[in-house]
PDB file of N, H, CA, C and O in Angstrom:
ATOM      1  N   UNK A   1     -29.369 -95.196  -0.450  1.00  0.00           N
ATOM      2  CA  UNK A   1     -29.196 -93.760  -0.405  1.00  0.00           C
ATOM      3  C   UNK A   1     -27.820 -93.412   0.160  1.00  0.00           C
ATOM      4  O   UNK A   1     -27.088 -92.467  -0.135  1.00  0.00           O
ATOM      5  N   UNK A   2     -27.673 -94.225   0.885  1.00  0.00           N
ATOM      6  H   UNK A   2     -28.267 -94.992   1.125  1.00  0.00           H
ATOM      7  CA  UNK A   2     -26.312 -93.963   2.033  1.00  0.00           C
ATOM      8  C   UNK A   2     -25.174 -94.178   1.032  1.00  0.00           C
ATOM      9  O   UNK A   2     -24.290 -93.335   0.878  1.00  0.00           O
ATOM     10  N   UNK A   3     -25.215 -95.168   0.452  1.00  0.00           N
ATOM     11  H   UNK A   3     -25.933 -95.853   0.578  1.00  0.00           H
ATOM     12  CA  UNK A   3     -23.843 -95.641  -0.427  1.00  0.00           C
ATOM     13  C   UNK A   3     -23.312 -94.434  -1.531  1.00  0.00           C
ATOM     14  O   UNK A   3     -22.149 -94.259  -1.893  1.00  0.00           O
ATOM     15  N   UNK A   4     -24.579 -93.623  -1.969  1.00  0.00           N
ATOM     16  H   UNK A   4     -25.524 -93.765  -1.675  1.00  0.00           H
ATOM     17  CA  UNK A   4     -23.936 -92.774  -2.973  1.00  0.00           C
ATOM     18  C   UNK A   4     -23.730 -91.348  -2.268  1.00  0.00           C
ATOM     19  O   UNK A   4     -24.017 -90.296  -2.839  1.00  0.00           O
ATOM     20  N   UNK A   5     -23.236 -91.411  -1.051  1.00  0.00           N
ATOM     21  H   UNK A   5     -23.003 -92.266  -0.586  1.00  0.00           H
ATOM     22  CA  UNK A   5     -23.142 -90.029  -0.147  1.00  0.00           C
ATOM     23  C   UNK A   5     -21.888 -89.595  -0.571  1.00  0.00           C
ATOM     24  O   UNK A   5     -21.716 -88.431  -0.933  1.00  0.00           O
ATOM     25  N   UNK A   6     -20.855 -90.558  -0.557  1.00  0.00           N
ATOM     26  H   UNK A   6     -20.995 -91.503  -0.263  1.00  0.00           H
ATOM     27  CA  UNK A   6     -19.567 -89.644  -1.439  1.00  0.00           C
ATOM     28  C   UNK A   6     -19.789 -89.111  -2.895  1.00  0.00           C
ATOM     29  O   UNK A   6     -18.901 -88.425  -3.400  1.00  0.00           O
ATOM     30  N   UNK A   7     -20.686 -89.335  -3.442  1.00  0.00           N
ATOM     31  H   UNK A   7     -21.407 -89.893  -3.031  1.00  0.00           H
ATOM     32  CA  UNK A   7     -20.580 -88.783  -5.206  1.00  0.00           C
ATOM     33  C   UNK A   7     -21.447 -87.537  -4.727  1.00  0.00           C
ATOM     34  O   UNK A   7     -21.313 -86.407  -5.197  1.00  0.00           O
ATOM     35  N   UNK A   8     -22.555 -87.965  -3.508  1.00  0.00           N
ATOM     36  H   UNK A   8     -22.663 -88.882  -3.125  1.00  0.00           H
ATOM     37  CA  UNK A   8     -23.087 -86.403  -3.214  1.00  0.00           C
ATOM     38  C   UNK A   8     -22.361 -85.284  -2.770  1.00  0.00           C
ATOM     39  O   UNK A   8     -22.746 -84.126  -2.930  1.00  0.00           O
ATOM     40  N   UNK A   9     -21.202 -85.648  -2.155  1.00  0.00           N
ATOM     41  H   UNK A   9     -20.889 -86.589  -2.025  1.00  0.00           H
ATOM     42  CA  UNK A   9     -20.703 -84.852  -1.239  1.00  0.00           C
ATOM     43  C   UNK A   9     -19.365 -84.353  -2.516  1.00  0.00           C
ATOM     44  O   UNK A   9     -18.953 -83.199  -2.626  1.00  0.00           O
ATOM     45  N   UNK A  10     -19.074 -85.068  -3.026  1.00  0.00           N
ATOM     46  H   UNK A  10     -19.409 -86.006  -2.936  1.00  0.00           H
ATOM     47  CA  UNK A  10     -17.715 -84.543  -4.243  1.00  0.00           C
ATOM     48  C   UNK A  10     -18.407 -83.834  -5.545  1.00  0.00           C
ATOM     49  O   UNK A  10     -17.737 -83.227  -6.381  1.00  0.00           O
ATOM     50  N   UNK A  11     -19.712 -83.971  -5.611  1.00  0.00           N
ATOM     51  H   UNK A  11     -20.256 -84.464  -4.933  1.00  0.00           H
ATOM     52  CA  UNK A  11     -20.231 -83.178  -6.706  1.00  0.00           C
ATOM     53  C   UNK A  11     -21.028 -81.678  -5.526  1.00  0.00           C
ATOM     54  O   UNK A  11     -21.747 -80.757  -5.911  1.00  0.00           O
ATOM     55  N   UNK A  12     -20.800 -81.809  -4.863  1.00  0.00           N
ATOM     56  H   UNK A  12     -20.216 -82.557  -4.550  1.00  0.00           H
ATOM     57  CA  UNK A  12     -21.129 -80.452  -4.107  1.00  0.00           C
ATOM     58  C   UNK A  12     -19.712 -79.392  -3.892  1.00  0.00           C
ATOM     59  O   UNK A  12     -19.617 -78.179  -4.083  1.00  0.00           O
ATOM     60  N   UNK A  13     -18.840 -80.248  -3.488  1.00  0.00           N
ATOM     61  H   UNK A  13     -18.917 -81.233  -3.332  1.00  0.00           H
ATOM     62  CA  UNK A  13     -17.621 -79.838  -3.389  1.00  0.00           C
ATOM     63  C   UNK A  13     -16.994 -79.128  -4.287  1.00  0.00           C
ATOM     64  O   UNK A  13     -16.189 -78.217  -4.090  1.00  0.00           O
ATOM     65  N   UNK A  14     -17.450 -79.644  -5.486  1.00  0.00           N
ATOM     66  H   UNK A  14     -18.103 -80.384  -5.646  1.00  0.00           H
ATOM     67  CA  UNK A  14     -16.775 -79.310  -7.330  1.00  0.00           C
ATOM     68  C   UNK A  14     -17.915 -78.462  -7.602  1.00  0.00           C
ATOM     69  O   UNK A  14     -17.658 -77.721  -8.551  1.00  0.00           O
ATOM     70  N   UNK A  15     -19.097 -78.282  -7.127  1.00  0.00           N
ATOM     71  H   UNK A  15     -19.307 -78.884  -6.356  1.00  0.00           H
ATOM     72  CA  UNK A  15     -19.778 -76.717  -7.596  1.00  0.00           C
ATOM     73  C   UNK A  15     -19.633 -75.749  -6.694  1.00  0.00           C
ATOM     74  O   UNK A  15     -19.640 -74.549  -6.970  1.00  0.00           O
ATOM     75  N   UNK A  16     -19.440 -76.422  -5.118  1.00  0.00           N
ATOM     76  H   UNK A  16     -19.434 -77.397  -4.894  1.00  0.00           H
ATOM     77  CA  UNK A  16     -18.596 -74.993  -4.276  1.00  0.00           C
ATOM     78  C   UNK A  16     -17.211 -74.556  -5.381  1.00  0.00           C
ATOM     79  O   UNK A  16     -17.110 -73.473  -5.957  1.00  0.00           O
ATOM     80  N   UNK A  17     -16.747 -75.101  -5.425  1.00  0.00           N
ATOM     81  H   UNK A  17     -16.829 -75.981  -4.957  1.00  0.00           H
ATOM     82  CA  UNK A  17     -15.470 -74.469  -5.960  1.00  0.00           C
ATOM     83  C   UNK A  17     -15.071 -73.734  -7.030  1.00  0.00           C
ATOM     84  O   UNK A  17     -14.267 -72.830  -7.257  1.00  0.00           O
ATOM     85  N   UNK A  18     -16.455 -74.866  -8.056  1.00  0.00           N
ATOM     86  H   UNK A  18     -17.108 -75.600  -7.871  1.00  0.00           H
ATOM     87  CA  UNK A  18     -16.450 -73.868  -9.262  1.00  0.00           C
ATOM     88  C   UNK A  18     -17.112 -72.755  -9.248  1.00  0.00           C
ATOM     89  O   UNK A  18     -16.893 -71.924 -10.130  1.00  0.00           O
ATOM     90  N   UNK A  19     -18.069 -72.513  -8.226  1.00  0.00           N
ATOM     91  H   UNK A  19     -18.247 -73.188  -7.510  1.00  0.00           H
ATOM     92  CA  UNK A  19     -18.890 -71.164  -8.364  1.00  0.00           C
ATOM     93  C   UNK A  19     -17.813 -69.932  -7.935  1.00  0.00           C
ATOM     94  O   UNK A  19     -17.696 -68.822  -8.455  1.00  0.00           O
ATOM     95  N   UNK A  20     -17.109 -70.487  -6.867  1.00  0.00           N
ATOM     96  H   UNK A  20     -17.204 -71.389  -6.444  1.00  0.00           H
ATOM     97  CA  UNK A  20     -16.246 -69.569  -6.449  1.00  0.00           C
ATOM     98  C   UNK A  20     -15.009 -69.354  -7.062  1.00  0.00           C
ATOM     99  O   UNK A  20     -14.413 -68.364  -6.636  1.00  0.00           O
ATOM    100  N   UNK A  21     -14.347 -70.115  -8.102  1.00  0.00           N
ATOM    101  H   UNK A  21     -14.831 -70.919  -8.447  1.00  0.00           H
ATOM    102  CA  UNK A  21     -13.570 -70.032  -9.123  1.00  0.00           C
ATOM    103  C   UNK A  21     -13.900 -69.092 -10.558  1.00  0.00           C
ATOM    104  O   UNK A  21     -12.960 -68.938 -11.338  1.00  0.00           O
ATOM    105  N   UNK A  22     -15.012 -68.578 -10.833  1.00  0.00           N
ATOM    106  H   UNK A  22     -15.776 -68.703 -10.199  1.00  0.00           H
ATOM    107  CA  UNK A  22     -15.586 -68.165 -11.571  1.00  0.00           C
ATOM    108  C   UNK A  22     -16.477 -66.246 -11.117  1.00  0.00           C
ATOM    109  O   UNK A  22     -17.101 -65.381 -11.732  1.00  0.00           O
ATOM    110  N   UNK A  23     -15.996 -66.471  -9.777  1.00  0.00           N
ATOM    111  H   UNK A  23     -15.489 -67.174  -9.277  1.00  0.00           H
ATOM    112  CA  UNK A  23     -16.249 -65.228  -8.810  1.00  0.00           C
ATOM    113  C   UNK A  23     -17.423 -65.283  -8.751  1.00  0.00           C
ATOM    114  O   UNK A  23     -17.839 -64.216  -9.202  1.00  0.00           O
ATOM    115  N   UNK A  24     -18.273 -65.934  -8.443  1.00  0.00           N
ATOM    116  H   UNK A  24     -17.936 -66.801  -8.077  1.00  0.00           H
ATOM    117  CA  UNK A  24     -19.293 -65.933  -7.123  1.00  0.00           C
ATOM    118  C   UNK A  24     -18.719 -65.651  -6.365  1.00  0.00           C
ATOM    119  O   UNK A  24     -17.649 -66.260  -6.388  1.00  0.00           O
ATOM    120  N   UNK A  25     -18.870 -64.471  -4.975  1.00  0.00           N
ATOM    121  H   UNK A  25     -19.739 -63.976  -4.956  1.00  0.00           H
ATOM    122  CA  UNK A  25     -18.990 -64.213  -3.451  1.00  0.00           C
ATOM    123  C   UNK A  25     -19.500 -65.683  -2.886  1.00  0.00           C
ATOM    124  O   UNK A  25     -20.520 -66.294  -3.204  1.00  0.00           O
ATOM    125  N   UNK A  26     -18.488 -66.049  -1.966  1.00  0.00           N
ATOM    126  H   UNK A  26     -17.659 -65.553  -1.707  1.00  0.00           H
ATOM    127  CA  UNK A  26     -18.512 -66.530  -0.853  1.00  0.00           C
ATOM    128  C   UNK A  26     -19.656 -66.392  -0.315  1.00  0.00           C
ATOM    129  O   UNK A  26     -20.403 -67.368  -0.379  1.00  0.00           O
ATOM    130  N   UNK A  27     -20.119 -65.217   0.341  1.00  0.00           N
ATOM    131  H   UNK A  27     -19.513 -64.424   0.393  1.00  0.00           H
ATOM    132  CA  UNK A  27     -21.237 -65.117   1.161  1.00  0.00           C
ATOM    133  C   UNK A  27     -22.568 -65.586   0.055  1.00  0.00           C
ATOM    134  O   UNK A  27     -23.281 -66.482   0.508  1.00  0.00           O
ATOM    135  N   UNK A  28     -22.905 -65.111  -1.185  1.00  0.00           N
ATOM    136  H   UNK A  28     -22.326 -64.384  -1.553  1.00  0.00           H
ATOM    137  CA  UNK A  28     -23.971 -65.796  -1.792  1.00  0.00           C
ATOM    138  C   UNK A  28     -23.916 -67.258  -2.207  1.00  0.00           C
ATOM    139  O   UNK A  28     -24.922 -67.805  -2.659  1.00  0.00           O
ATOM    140  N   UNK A  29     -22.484 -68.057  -2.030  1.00  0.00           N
ATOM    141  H   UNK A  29     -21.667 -67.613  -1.663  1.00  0.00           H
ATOM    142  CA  UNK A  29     -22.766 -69.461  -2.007  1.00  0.00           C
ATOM    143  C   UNK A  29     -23.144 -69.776  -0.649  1.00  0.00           C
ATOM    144  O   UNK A  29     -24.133 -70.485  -0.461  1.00  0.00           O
ATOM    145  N   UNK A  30     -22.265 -69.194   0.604  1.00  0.00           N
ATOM    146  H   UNK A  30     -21.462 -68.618   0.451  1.00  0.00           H
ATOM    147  CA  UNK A  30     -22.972 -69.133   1.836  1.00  0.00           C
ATOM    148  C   UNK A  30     -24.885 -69.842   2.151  1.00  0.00           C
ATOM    149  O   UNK A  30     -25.452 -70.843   2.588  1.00  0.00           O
ATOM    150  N   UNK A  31     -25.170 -68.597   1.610  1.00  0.00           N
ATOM    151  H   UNK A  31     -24.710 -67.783   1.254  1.00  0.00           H
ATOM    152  CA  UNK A  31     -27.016 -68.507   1.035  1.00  0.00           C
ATOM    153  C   UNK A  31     -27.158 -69.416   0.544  1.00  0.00           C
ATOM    154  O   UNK A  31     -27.959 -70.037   1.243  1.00  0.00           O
ATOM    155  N   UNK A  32     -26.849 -70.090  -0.425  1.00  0.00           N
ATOM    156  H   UNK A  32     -26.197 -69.586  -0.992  1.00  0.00           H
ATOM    157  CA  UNK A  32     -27.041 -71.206  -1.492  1.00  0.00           C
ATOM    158  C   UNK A  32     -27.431 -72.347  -0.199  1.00  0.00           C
ATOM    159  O   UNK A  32     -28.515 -72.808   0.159  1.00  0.00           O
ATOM    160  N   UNK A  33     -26.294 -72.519   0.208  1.00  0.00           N
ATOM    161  H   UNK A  33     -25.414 -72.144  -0.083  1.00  0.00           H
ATOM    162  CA  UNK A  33     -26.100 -73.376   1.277  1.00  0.00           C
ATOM    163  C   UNK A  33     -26.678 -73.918   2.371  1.00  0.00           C
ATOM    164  O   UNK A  33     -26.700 -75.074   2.795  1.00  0.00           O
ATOM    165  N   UNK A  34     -27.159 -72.871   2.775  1.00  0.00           N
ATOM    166  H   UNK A  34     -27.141 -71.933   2.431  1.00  0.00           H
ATOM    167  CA  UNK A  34     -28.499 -72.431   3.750  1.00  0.00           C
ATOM    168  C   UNK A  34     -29.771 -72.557   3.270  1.00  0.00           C
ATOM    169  O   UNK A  34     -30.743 -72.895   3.946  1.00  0.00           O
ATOM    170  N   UNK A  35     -29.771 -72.176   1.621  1.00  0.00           N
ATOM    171  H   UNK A  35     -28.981 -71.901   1.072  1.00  0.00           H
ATOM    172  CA  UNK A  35     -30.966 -72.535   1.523  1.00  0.00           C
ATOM    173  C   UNK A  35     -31.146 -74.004   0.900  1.00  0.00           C
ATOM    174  O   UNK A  35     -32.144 -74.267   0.228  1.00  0.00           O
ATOM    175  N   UNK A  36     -30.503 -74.608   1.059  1.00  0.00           N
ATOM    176  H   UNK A  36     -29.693 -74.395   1.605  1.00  0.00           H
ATOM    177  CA  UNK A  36     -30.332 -76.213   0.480  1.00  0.00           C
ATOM    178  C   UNK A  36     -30.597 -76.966   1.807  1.00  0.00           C
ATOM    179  O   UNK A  36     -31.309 -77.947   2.022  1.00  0.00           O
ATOM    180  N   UNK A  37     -29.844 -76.247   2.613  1.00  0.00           N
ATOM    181  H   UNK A  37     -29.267 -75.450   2.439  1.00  0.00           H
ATOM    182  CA  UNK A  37     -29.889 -77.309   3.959  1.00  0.00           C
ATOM    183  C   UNK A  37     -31.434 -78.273   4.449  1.00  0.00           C
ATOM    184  O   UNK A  37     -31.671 -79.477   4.346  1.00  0.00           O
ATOM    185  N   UNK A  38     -32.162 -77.283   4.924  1.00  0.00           N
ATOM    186  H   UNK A  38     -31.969 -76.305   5.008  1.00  0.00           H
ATOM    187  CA  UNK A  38     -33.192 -77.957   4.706  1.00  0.00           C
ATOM    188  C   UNK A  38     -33.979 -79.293   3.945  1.00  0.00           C
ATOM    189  O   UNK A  38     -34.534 -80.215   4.544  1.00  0.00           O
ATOM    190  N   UNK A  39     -33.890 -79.165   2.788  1.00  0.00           N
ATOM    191  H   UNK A  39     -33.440 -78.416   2.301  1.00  0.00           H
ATOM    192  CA  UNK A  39     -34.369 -79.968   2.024  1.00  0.00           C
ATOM    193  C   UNK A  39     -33.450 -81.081   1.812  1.00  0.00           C
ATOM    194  O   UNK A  39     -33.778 -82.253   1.626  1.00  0.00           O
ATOM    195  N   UNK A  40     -32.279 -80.610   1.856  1.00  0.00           N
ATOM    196  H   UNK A  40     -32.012 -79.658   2.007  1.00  0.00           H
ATOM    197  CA  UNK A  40     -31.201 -82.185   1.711  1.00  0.00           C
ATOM    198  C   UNK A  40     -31.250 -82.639   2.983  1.00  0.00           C
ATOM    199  O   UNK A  40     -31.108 -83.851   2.820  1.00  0.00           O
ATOM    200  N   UNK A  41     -31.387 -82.404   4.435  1.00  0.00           N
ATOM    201  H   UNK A  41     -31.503 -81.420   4.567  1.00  0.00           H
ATOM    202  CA  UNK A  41     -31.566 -82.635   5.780  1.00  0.00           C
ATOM    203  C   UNK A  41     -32.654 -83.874   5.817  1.00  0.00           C
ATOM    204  O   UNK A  41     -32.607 -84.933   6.443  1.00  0.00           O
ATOM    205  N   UNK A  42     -33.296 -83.539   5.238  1.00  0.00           N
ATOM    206  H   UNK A  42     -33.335 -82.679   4.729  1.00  0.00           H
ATOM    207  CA  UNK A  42     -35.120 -84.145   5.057  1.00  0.00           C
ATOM    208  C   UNK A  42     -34.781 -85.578   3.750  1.00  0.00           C
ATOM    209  O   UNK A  42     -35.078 -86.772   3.773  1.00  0.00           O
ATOM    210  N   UNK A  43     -34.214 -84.921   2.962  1.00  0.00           N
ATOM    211  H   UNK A  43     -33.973 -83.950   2.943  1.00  0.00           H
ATOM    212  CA  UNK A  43     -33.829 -85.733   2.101  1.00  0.00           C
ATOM    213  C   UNK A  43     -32.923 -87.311   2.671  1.00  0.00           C
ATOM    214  O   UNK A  43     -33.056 -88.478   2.302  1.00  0.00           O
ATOM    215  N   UNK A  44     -32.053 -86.707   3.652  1.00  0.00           N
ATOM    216  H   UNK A  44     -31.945 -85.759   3.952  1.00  0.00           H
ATOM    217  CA  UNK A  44     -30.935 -88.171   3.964  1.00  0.00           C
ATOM    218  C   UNK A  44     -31.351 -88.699   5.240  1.00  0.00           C
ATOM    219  O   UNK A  44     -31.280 -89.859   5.648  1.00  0.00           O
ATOM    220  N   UNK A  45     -31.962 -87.281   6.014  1.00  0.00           N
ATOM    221  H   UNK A  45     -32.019 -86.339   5.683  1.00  0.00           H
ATOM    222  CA  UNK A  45     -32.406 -88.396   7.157  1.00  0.00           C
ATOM    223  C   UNK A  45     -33.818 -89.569   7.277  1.00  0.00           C
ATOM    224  O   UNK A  45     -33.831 -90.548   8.023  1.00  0.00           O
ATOM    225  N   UNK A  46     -34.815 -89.198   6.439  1.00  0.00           N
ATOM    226  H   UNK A  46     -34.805 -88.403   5.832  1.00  0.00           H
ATOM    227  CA  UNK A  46     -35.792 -89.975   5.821  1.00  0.00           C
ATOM    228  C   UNK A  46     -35.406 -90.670   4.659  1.00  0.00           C
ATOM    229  O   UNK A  46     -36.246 -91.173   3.912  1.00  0.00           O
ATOM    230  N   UNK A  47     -33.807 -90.751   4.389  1.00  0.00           N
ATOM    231  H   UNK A  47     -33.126 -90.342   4.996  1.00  0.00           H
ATOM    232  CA  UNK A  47     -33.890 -91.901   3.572  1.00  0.00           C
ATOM    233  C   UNK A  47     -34.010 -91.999   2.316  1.00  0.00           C
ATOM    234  O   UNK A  47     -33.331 -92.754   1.621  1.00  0.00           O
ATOM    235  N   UNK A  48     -35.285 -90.902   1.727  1.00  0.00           N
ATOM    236  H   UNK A  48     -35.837 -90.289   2.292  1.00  0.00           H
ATOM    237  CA  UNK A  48     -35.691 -90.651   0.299  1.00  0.00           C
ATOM    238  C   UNK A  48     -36.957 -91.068   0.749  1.00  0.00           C
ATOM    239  O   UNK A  48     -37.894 -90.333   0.438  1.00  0.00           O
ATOM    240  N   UNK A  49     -37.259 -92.305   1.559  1.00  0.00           N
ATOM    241  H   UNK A  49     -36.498 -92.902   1.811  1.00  0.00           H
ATOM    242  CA  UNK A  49     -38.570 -93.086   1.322  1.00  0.00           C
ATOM    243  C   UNK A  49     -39.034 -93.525  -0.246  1.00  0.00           C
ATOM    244  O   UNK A  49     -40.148 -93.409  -0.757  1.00  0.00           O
ATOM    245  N   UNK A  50     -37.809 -94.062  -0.822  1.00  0.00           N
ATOM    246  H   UNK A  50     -36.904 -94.157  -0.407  1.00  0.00           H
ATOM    247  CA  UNK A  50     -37.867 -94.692  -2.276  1.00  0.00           C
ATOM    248  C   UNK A  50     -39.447 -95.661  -2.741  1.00  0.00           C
ATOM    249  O   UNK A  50     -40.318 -95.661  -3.610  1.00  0.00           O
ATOM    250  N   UNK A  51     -39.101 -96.313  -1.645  1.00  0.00           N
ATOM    251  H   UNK A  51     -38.394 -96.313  -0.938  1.00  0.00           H
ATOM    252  CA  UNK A  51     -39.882 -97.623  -1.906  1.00  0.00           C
ATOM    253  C   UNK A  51     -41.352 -97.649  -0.867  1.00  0.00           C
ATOM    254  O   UNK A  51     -42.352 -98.327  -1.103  1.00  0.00           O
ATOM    255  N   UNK A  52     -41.227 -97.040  -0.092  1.00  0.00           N
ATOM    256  H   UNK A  52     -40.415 -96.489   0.100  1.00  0.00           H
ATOM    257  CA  UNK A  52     -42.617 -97.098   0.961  1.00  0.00           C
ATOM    258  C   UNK A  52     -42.605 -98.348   1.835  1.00  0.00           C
ATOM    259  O   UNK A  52     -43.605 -98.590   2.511  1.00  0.00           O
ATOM    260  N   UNK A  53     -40.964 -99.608   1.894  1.00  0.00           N
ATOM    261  H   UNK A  53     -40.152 -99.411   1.345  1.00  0.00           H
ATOM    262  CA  UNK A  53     -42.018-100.375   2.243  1.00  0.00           C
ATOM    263  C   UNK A  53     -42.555-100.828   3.190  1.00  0.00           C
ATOM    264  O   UNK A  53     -41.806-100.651   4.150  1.00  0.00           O
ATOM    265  N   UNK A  54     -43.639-101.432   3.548  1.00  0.00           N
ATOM    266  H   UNK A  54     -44.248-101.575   2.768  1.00  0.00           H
ATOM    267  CA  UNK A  54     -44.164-101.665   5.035  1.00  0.00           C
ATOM    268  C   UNK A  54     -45.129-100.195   5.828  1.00  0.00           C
ATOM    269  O   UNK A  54     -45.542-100.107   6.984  1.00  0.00           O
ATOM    270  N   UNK A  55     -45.245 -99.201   4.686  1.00  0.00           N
ATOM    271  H   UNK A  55     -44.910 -99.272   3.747  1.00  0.00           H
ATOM    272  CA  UNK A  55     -46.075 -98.625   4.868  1.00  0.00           C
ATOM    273  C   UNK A  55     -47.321 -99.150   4.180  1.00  0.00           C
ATOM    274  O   UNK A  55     -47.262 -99.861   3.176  1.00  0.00           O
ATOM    275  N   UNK A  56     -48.446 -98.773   4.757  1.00  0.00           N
ATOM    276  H   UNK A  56     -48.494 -98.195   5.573  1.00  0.00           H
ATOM    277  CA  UNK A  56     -49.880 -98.922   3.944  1.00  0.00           C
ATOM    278  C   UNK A  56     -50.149 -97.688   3.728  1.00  0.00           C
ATOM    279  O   UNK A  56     -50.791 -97.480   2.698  1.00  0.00           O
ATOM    280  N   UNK A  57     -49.886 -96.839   4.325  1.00  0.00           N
ATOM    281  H   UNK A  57     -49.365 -97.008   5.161  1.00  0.00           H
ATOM    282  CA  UNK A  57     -50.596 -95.041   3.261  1.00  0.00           C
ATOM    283  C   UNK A  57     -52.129 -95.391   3.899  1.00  0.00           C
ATOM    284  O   UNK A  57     -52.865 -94.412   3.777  1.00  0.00           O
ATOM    285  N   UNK A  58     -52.610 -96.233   4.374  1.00  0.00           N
ATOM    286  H   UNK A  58     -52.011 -97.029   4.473  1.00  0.00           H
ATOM    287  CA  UNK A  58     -54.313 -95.681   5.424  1.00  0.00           C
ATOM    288  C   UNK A  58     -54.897 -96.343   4.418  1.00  0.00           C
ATOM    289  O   UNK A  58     -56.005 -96.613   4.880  1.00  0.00           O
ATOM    290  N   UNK A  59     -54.819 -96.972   2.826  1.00  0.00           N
ATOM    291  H   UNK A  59     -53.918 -96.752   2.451  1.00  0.00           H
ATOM    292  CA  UNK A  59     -55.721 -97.408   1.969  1.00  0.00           C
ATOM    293  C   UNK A  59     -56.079 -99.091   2.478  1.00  0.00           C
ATOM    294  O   UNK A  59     -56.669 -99.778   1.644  1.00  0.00           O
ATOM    295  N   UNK A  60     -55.705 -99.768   3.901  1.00  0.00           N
ATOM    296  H   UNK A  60     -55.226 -99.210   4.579  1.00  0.00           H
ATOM    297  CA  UNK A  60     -56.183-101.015   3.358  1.00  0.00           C
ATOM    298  C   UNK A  60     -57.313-100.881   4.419  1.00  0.00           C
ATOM    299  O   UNK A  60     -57.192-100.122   5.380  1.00  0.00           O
ATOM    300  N   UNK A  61     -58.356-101.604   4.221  1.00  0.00           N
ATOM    301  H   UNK A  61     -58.455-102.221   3.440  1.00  0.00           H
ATOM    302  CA  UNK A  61     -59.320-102.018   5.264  1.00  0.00           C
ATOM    303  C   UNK A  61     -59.114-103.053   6.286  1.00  0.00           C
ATOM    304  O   UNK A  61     -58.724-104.215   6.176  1.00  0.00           O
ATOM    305  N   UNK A  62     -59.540-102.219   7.507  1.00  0.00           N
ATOM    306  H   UNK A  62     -59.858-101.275   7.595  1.00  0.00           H
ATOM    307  CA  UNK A  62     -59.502-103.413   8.671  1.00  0.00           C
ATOM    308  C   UNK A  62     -60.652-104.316   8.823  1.00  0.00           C
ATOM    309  O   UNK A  62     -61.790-103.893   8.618  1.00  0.00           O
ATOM    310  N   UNK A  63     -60.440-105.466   9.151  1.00  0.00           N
ATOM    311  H   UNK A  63     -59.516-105.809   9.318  1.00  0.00           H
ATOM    312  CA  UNK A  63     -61.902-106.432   9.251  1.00  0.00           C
ATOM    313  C   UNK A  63     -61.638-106.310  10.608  1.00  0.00           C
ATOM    314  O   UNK A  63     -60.618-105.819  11.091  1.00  0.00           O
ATOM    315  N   UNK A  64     -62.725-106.838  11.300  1.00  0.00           N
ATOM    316  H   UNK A  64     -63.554-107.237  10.908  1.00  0.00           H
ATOM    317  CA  UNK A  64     -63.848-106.470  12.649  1.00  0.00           C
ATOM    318  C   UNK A  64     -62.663-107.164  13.649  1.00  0.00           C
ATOM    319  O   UNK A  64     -62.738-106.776  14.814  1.00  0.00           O
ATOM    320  N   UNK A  65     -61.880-107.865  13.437  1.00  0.00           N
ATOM    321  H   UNK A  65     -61.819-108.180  12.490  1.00  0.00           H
ATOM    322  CA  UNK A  65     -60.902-108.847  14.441  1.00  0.00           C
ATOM    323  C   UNK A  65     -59.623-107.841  14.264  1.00  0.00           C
ATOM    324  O   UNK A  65     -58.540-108.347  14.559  1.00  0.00           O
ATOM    325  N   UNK A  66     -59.613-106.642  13.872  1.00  0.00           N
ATOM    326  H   UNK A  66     -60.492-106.231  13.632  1.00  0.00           H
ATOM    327  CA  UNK A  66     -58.917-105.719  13.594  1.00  0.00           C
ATOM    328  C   UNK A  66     -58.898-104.423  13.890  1.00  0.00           C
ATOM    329  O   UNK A  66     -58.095-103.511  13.693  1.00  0.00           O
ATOM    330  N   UNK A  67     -60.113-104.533  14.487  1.00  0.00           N
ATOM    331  H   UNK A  67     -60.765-105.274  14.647  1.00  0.00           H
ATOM    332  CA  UNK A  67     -60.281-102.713  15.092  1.00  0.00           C
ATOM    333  C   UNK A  67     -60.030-102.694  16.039  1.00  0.00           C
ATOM    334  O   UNK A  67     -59.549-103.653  16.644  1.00  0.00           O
ATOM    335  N   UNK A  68     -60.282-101.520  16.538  1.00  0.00           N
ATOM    336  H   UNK A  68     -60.673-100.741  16.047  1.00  0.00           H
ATOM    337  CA  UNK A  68     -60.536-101.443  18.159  1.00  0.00           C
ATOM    338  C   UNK A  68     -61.523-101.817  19.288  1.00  0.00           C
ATOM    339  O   UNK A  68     -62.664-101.426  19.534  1.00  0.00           O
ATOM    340  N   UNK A  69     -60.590-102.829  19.978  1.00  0.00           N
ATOM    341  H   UNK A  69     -59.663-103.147  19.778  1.00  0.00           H
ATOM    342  CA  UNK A  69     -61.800-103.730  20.891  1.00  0.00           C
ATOM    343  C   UNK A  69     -62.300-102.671  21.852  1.00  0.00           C
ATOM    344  O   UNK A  69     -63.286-102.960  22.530  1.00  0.00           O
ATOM    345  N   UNK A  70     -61.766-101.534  21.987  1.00  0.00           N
ATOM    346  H   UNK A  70     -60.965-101.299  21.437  1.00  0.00           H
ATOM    347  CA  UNK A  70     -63.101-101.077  23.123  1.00  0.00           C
ATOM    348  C   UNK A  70     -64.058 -99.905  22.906  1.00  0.00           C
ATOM    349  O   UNK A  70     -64.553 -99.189  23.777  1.00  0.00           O
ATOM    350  N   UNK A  71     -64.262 -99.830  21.318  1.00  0.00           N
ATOM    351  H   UNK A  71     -63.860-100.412  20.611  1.00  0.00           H
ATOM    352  CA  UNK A  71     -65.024 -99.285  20.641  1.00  0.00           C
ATOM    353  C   UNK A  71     -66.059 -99.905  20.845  1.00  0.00           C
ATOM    354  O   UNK A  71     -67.161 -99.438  21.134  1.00  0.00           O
ATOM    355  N   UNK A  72     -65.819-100.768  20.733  1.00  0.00           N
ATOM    356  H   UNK A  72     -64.923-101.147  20.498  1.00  0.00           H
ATOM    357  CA  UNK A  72     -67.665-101.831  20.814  1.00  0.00           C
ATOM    358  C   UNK A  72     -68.529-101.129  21.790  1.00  0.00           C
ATOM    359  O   UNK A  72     -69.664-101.547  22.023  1.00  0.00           O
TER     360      UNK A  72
END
């Protein structure tokens, strides 16, 4: 994810510019911006979570040498 952060960051750069080359207001790419943040935030600091791996997602079963010993 990390390696393609410059093609993210130069294809953001080249639609800031073109929006505002074409007269989009500043302040409504502003907005744009703001409202992207979020979701690209979530997006790079988790990574993507492409692959899952070394998660189980809760689907495997524990056998009895696996639970909790002071449940008994």
């Amino acid at each position: 994810m990390r390696r393609h952060l410059p093609l993210y960051v130069t294809a953001l750069v080249i639609l800031i510019a073109g929006a505002l080359a074409i007269g989009v207001p500043a302040r409504s790419v502003a907005y744009g911006l703001l409202a992207l943040a979020c979701p690209l935030m979530m997006l790079f600091m988790h990574g993507g979570h492409g692959d899952h791996s070394g998660h189980s997602g809760g689907s495997e079963r524990r056998g009895p040498s696996e639970t909790n010993s002071s449940v008994r």
